[in-house]
N, C-alpha and C positions, 0 to 999 in steps of 0.2 A: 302707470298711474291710472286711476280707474276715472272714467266720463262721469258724468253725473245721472246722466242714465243709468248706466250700469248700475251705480249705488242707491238709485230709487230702484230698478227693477229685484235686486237683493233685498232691499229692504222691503219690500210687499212681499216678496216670497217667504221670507223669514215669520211676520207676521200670517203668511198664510198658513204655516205650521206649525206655528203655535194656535192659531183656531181650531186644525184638526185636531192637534193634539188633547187641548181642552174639551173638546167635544167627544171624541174619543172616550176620557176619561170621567164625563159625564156621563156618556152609556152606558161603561164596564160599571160605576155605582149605582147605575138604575136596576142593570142585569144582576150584581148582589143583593140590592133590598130583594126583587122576586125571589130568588133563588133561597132565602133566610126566610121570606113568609111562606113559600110551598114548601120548604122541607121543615117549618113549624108547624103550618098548620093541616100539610096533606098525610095523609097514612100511605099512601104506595107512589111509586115511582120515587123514590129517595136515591138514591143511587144518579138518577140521571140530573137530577136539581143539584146534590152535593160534585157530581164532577162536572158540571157545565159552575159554580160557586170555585172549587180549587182551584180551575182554570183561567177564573176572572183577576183569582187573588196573586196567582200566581206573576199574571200578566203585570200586574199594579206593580208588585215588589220590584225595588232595585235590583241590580245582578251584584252578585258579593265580588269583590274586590281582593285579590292577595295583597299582603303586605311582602313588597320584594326587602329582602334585608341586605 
């Protein structure tokens, strides 16, 4: 059976990983708006804004899931 320590010390951790996590995911849509206004409104280095952008998006997306039959 768990103390009750132990299930406050889980439960802030938990909570601690959902802050990174949300913070995290706050970054990666700060790093798309730039990356959407320099490869709209720059003429060169495109390339390096559009793969530092697919690698943002990539991040974001779920991982695909088989369906086992």
């Amino acid at each position: 059976m768990n103390s009750p320590s132990t299930s406050l010390l889980s439960n802030d951790e938990g909570k601690h990983k959902k802050v990174i996590y949300y913070f995290q995911v706050i970054v990666i849509y700060a790093i798309v708006i730039t990356c959407l206004l320099n490869v709209s409104l720059s003429n060169d280095k495109d390339c390096t804004w559009t793969t530092l952008l697919s690698a943002c998006i990539g991040y974001l997306l779920p991982p695909p899931k088989l369906k086992k039959k």
